[in-house]
C-alpha positions as CSV (number, residue, x, y, z in Angstrom):
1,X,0.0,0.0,0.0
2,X,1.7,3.4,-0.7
3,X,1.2,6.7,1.3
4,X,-1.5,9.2,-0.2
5,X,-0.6,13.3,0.0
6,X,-2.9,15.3,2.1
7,X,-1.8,18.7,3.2
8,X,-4.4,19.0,5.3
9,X,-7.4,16.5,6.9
10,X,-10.8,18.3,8.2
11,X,-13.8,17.2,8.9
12,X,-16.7,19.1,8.3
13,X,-19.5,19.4,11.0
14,X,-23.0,18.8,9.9
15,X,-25.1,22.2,10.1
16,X,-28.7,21.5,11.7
17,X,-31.1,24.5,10.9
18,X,-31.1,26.4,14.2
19,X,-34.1,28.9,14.7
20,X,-33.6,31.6,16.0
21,X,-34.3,31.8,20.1
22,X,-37.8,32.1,21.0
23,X,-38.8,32.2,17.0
24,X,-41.6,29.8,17.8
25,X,-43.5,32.0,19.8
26,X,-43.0,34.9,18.2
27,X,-44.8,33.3,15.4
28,X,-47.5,32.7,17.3
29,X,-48.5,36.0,18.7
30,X,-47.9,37.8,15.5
31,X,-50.2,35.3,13.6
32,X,-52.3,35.8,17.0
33,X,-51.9,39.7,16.4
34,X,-53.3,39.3,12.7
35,X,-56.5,37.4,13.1
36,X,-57.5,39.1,16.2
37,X,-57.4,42.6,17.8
38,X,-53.9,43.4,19.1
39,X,-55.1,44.5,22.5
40,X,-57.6,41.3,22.2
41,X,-57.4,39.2,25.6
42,X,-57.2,35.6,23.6
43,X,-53.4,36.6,22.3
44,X,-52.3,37.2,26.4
45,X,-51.6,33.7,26.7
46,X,-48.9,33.1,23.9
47,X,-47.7,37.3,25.1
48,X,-47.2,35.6,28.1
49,X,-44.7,32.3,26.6
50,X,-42.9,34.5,24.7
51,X,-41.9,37.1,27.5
52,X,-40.5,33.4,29.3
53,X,-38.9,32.5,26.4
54,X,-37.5,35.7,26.4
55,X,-36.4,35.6,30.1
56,X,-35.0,32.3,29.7
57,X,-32.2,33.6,28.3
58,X,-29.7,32.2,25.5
59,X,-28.8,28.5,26.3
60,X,-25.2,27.4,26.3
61,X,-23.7,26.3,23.5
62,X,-22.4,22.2,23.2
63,X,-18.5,21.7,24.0
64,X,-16.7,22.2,20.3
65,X,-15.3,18.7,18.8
66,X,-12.0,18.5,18.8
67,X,-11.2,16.2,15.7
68,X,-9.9,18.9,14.1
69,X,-7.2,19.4,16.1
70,X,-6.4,15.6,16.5
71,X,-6.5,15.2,12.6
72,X,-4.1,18.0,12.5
73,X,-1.2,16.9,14.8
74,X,-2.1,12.8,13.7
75,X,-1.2,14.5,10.0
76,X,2.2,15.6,11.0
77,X,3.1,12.2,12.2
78,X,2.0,10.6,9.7
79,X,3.1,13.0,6.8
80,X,6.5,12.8,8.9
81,X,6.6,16.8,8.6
């Protein structure tokens, strides 16, 4: 078997589709909003799960994969660099 050439190895991370935070609820109220009154009494409820949603705050983010950087030193081993 003979050795291949790579200059560099990556791996690309798959992208889910993130909403945005509290996107959801927003939704809601403005659809809310648009078929009733906006001062209308049947739209308090969702007013009232967005302004939690917006309370809640941003969530923490997962701990970043490191194969990257793993790929990256292996590489110079194995290049012999």
């Amino acid at each position: 078997m003979t050795a291949v050439n790579i200059p560099k190895l990556r791996v690309r991370t798959r992208k889910a589709q993130n909403l945005p935070q509290c996107a959801v609820e927003m939704s809601s109220l403005a659809t809310c909003w648009a078929s009733v009154s906006v001062d209308d009494k049947k739209c308090a409820e969702m007013a009232k799960a967005l302004t939690e949603c917006m309370q809640k705050g941003k969530p923490r983010g997962a701990k970043r994969s490191n194969v990257n950087y793993h790929l990256a030193r292996l590489g110079k081993q194995v290049l012999g660099k």
